[in-house]
C-alpha positions as CSV (number, residue, x, y, z in Angstrom):
1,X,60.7,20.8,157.1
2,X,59.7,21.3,160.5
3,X,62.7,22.5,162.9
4,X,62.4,21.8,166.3
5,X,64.5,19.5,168.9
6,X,65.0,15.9,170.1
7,X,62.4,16.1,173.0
8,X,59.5,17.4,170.6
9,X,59.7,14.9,167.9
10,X,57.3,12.9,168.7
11,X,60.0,10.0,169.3
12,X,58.2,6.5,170.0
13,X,59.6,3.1,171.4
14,X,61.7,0.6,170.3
15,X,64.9,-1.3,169.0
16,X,67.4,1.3,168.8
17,X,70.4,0.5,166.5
18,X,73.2,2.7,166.2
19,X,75.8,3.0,163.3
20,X,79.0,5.0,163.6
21,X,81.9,4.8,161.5
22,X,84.0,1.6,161.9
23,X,87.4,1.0,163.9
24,X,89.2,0.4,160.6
25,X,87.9,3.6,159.0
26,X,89.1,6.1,161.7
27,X,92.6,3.8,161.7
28,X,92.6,4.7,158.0
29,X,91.8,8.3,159.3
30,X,94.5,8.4,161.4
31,X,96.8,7.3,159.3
32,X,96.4,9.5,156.0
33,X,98.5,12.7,155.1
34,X,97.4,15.8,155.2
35,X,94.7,17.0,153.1
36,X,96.0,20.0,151.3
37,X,92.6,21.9,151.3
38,X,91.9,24.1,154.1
39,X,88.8,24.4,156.5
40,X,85.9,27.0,155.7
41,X,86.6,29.8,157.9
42,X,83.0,28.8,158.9
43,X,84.3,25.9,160.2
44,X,87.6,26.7,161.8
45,X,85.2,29.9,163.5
46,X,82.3,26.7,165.0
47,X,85.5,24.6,165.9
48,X,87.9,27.5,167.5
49,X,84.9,28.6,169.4
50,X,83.6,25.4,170.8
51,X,87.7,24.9,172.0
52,X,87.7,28.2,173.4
53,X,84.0,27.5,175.4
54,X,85.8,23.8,176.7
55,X,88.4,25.7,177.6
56,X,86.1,27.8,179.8
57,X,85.0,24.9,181.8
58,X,81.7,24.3,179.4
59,X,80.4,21.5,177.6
60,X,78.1,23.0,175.1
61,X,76.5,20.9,172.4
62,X,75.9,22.1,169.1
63,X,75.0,19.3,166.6
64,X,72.1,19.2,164.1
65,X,70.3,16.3,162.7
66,X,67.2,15.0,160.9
67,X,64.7,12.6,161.8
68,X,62.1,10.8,159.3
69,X,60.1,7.7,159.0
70,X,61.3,4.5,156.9
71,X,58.2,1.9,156.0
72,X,58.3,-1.4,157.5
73,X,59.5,-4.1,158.4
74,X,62.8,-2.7,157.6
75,X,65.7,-4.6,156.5
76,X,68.4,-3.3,158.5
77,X,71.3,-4.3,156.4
78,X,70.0,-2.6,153.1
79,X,69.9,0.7,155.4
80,X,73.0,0.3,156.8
81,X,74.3,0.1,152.9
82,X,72.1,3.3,152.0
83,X,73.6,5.5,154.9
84,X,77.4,4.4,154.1
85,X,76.4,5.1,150.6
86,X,74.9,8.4,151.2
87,X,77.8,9.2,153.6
88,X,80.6,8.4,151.0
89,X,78.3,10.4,148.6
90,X,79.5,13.9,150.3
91,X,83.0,14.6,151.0
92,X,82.8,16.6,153.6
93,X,81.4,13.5,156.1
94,X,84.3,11.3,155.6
95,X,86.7,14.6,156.0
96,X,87.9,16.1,159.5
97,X,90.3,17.9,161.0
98,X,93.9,17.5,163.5
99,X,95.4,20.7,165.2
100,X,99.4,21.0,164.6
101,X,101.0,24.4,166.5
102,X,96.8,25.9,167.0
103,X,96.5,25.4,162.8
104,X,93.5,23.2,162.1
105,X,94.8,20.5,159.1
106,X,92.4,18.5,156.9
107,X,92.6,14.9,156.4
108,X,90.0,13.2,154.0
109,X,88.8,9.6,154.0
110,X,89.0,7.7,149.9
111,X,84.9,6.0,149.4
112,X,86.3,2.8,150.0
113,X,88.0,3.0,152.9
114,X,84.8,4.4,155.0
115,X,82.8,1.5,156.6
116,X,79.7,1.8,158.8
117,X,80.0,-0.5,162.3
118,X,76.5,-1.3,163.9
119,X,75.5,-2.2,167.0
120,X,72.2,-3.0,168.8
121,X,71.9,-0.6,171.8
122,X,68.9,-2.6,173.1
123,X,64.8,-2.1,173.4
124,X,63.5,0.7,174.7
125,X,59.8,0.5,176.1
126,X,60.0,4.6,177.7
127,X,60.0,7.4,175.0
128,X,61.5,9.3,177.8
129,X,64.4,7.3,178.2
130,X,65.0,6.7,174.5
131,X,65.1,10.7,174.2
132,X,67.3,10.7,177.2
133,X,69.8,8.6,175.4
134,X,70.0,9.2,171.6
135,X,70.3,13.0,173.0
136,X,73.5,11.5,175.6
137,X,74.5,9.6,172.4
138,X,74.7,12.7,170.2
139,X,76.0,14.5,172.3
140,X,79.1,12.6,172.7
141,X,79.7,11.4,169.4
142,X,78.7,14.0,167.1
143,X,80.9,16.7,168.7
144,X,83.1,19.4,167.0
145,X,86.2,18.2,169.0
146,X,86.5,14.7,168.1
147,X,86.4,12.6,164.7
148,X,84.2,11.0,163.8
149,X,81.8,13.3,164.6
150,X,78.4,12.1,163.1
151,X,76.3,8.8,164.2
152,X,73.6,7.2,162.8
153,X,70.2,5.4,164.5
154,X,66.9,3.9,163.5
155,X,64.6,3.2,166.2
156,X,62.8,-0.5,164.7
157,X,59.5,-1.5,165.2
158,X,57.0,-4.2,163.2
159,X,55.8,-1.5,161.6
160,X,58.9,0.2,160.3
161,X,61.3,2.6,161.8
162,X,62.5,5.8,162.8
163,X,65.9,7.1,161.2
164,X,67.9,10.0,163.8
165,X,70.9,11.0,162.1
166,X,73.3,13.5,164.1
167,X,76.3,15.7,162.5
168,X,78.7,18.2,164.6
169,X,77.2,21.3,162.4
170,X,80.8,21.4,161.0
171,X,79.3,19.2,158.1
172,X,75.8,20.5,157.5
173,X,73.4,23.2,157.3
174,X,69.8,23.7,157.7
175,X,69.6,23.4,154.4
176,X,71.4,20.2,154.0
177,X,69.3,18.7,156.6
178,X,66.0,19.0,154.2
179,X,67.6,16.8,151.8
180,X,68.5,13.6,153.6
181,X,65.1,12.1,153.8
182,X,64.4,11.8,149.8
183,X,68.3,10.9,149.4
184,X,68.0,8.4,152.1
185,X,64.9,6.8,150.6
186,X,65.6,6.5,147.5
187,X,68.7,4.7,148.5
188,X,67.1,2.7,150.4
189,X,64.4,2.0,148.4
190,X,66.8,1.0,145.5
191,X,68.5,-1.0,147.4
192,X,65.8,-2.9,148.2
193,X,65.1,-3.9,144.4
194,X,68.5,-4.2,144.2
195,X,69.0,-1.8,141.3
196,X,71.0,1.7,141.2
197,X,68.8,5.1,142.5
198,X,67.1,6.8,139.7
199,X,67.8,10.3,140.4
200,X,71.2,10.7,142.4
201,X,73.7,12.8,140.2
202,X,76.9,12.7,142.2
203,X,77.4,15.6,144.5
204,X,79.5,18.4,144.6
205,X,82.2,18.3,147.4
206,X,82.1,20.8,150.4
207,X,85.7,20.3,150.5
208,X,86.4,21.8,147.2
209,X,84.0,24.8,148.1
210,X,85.6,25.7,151.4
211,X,89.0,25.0,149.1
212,X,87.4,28.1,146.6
213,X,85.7,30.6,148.9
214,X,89.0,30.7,151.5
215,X,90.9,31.5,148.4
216,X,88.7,34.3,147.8
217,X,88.7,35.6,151.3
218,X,92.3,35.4,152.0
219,X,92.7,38.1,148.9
220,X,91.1,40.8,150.1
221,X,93.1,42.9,152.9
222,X,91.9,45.4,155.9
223,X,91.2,48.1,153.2
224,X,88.5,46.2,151.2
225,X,85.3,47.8,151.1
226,X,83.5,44.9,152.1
227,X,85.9,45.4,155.7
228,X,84.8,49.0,155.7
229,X,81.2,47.9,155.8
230,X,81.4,45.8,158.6
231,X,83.2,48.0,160.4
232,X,81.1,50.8,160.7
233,X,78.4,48.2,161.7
234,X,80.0,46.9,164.0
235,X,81.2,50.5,165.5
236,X,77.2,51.6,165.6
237,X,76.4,48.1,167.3
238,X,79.1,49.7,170.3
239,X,82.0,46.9,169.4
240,X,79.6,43.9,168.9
241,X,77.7,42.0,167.2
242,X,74.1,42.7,167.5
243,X,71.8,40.7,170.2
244,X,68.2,40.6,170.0
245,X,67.1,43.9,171.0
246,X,64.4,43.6,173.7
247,X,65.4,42.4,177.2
248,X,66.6,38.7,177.8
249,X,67.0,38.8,181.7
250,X,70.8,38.5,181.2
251,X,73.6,39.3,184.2
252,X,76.0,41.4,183.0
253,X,79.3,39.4,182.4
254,X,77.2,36.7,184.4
255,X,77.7,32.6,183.2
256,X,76.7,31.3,179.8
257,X,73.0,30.5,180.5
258,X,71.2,27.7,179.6
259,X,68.7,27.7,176.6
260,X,64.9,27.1,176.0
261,X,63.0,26.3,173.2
262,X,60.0,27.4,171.3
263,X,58.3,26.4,168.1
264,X,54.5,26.1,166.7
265,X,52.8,27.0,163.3
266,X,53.0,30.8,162.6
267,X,50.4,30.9,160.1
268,X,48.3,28.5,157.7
269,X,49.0,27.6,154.0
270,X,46.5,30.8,153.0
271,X,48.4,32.9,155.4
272,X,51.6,32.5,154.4
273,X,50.6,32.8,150.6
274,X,48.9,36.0,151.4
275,X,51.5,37.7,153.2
276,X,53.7,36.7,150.4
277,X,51.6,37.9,148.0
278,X,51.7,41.5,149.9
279,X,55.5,41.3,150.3
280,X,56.5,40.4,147.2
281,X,56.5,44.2,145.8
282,X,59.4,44.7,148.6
283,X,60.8,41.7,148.1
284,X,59.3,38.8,149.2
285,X,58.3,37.3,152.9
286,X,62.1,37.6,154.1
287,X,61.6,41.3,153.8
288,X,58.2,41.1,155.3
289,X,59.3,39.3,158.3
290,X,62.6,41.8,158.8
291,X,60.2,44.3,158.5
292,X,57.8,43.1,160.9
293,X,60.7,41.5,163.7
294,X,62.0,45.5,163.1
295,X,59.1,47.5,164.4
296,X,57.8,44.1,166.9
297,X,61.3,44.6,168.7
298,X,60.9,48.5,168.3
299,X,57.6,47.8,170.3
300,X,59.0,45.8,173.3
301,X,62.6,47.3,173.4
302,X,62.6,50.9,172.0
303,X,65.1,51.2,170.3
304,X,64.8,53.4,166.9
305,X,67.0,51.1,164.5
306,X,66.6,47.7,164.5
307,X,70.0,46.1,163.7
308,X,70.9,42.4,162.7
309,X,73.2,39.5,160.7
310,X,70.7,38.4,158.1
311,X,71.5,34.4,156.7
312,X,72.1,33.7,153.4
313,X,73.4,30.8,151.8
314,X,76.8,30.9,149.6
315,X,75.5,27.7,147.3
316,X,75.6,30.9,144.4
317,X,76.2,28.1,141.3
318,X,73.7,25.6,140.9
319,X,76.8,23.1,141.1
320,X,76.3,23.3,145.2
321,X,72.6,23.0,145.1
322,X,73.0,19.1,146.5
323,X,76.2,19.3,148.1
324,X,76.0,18.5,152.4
325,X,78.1,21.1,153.8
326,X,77.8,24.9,156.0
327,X,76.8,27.0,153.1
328,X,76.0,30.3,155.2
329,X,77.0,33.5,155.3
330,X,75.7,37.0,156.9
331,X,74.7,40.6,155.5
332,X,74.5,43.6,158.3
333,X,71.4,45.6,158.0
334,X,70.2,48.5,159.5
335,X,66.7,49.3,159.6
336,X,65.1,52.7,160.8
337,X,61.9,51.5,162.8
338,X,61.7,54.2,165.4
339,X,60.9,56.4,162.4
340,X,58.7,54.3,160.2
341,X,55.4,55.5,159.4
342,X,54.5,51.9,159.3
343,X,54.5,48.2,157.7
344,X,55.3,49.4,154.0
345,X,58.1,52.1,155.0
346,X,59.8,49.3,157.3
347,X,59.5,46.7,154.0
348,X,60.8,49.9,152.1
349,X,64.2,49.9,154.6
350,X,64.6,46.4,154.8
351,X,64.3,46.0,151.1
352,X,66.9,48.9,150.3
353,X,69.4,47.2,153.2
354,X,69.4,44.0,151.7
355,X,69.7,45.3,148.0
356,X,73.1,47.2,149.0
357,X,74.2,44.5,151.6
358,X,73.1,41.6,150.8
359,X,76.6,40.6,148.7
360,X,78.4,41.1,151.9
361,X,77.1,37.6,152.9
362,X,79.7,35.9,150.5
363,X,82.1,37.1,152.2
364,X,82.8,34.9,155.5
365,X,82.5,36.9,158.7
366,X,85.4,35.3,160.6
367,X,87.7,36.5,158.0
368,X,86.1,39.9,158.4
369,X,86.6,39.6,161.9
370,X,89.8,38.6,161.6
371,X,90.9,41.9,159.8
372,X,88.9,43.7,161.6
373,X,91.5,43.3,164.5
374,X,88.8,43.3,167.2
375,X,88.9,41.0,170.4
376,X,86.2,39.0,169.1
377,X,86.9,35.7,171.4
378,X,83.8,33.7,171.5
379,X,82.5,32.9,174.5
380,X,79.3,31.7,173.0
381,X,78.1,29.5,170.2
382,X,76.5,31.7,168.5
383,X,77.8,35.1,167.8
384,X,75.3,36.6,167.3
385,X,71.4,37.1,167.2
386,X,70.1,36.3,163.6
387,X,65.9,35.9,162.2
388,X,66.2,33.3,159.2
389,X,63.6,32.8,156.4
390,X,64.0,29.8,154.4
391,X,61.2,28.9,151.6
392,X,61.6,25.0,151.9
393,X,58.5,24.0,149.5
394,X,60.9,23.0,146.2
395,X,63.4,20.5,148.2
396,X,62.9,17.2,146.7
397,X,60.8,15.4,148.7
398,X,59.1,17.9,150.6
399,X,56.1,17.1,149.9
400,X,56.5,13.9,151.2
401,X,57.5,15.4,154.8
402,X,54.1,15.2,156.8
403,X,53.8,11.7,155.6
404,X,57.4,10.9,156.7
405,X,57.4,12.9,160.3
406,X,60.6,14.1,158.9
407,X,62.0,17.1,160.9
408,X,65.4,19.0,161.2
409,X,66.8,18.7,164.6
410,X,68.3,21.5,166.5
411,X,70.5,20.8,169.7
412,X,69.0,23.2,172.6
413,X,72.6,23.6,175.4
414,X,73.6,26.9,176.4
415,X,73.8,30.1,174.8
416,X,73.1,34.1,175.2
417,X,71.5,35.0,172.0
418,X,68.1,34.4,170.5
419,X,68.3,32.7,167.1
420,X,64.8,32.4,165.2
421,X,64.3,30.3,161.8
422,X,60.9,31.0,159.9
423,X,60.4,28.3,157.2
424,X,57.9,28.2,154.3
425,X,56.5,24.9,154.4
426,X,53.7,23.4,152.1
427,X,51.2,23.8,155.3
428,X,52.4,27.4,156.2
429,X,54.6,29.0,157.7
430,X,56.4,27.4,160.8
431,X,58.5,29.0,163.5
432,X,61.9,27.2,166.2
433,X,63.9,29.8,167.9
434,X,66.0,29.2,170.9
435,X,67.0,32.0,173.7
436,X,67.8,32.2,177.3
437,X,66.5,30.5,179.5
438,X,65.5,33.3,182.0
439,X,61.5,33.9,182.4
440,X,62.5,37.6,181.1
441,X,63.3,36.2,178.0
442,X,60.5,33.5,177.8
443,X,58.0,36.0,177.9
444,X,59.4,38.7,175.8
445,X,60.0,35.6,173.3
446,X,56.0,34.5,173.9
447,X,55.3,38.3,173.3
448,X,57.3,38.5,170.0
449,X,56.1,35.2,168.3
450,X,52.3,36.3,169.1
451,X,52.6,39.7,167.6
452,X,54.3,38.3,164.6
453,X,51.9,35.9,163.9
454,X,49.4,39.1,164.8
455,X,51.4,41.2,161.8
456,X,51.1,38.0,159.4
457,X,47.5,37.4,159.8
458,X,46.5,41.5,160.0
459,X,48.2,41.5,156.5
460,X,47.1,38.2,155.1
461,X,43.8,39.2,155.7
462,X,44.2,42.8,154.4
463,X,43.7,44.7,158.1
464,X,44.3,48.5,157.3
465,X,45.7,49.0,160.8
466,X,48.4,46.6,159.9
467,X,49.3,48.2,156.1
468,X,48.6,52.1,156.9
């Protein structure tokens, strides 16, 4: 699925209707006990730091969503029952949170008390404006401060209609996003013949897992290895967590800047089997695009080890495989570019990092943190620089993804770091990344992208300069 934002979506005119969950639902909400599991340390990390940015004077939106196509004319009330059934479907969306003494406490919604509310938000004849105002929307309503924090909207026309669904990224994952199209579908499409879906197993809860994995991390102490790891990453990267290493323009201790967008095909469906093809040995194309960021960022910033949090997902039992939730950890690597010979010695290091490091991920880095004893207070949404990899051909439906204009939205606000997500789609490889928005950064960004897509294509199409 292709990632990119609200304004490059391709969003067209017409009756936008909205669906958020119903007055009676949150008075439910607000009156249930407390939910006994705890928050992800993922979560209370996102939601701590997004109360410590408002507390700095700073509205800074980070929700994700997905966008697709339904066939018309659309019957409005059969969707509406589809969303509310997909929505009861996953625990974690009908599950939030209410700080007592700074202690973030979990209250969770039963199926049958959560209700959808819609309401017709009026005809829009201006793409513009319509962007304009499912991003104002979003941003108000799907926001890691308040509950509920997701919303629901399908842009109708004669034709059919355009489904935009928001979540505070609380809830969801990339990865989760891929999934709602086929899940939504189906629903809807069985609702439509009035029988049950034919392939919806019930889904694991998110609550259960973030009930599991704190358990895990709240047994290990200051003295684990995994803490001993981190730390001497963390003492090479000066005290911090690593940045994009080239230059992004920044003022030292100046504001939180704004953000900029980029993304584009990397490399065709040939390409990206090719360069797979060649990686694999090492690894595979995660490896091959370490590799290649390494000695690219080696190039425009000199420095002789490339260091950087590399995403992984925590779904480790196939139990979680359909569950909507923030299955993501991060592995530290440390890759020796200054001194590579070349292409295969940097796959070499990036294949040996992530063998030794790449079980570090399970571990959640706030909890790290946390026994670290560091002054880690965030000050920005993202803590740190990170180049994803995600192989997205085997999610139901994906196939179907062209023909649906489905896409995972990103939320492009304000932030200091440069975050880039590579996904393997059935017509290549596709690239989003956002960064600073300073014209330092844009063009050591532009500079970065083209050389990749240099490296990819010099190896697909078996260049010695690029293997030797």
């Amino acid at each position: 699925m292709r990632i990119t934002d609200i304004q490059r979506c391709e969003v067209r005119p017409g009756r936008l209707v909205e669906w958020t969950l119903s007055p009676a639902t949150v008075a439910a909400a607000t009156a249930l006990p407390e939910d006994s599991r705890p928050p992800a340390y993922i979560q209370e990390s996102h939601i701590r730091t997004a109360k410590c940015v408002r507390e700095d004077g700073l509205f800074v939106p980070t929700w994700l969503g997905t966008a697709f196509d339904l066939p018309g004319p659309v019957d409005l009330d059969v969707l509406q029952e589809a969303l509310r059934t997909w929505t009861v479907r996953h625990e974690t969306l009908r599950s939030g949170f209410r700080w007592e003494d700074d202690q973030l406490r979990r209250f969770t919604l039963d199926a049958a008390d959560v209700s959808l509310q819609r309401e017709e938000a009026g005809d829009f004849d201006d793409a513009d404006a319509l962007v304009r105002h499912l991003q104002d929307r979003f941003d108000t309503v799907a926001d890691a401060l308040r509950w509920p924090n997701l919303i629901y909207t399908a842009v109708v026309r004669e034709d059919g209609a355009s489904v935009y669904m928001a979540f505070d990224h609380s809830n969801v994952d990339a990865y989760s996003l891929t999934r709602i199209a086929a899940e939504v579908h189906e629903l809807y499409t069985a609702g439509l013949a009035g029988s049950a879906p034919d392939s919806l197993a019930p889904a694991a809860s998110y609550v259960d897992f973030c009930e599991i994995e704190r358990a895990d991390a709240d047994a290990i102490d200051g003295r684990h290895a995994i803490v001993d790891r981190w730390r001497e990453f963390v003492r090479r990267c000066d005290g911090r967590l690593p940045s994009f290493p080239v230059d992004l323009g920044l003022e030292p201790d100046g504001p939180l800047p704004g953000q900029r967008m980029l993304c584009e095909p990397l490399a065709d469906a040939a390409e990206a089997a090719a360069f797979e093809a060649y990686c694999r040995p090492y690894g595979g194309s995660l490896v091959g695009l370490l590799a290649a960021t390494g000695l690219i960022v080696h190039e425009l910033g000199g420095h002789s080890v490339y260091r950087t949090v590399v995403p992984f997902h925590t779904r480790v039992k196939s139990r979680w495989s359909d569950s909507v939730g923030w299955y993501v950890g991060g592995a530290p690597i440390e890759v020796p570019v200054g001194r590579a010979a070349g292409f295969p010695d940097a796959l070499r290091s990036v294949r040996a990092e992530l063998q030794a490091n790449r079980s570090l991920a399970r571990m959640p880095l706030a909890r790290v943190l946390r026994l670290l004893g560091a002054d880690f207070r965030p000050t920005s949404p993202d803590l740190y620089s990170i180049v994803s990899y995600v192989d997205t051909r085997a999610v139901p439906g994906a196939e179907r993804w062209a023909e649906q204009r489905a896409h995972a939205l990103l939320r492009v606000s304000y932030g200091d770091q440069v975050c880039v997500w590579v996904n393997r789609l059935h017509e290549g490889l596709w690239l989003a990344s956002r960064y600073p928005d300073t014209d330092v950064a844009a063009k050591n960004l532009r500079l970065y992208v083209e050389r990749l897509r240099d490296r990819i294509a010099s190896v697909a199409h078996g260049s010695l300069s690029a293997v030797s």
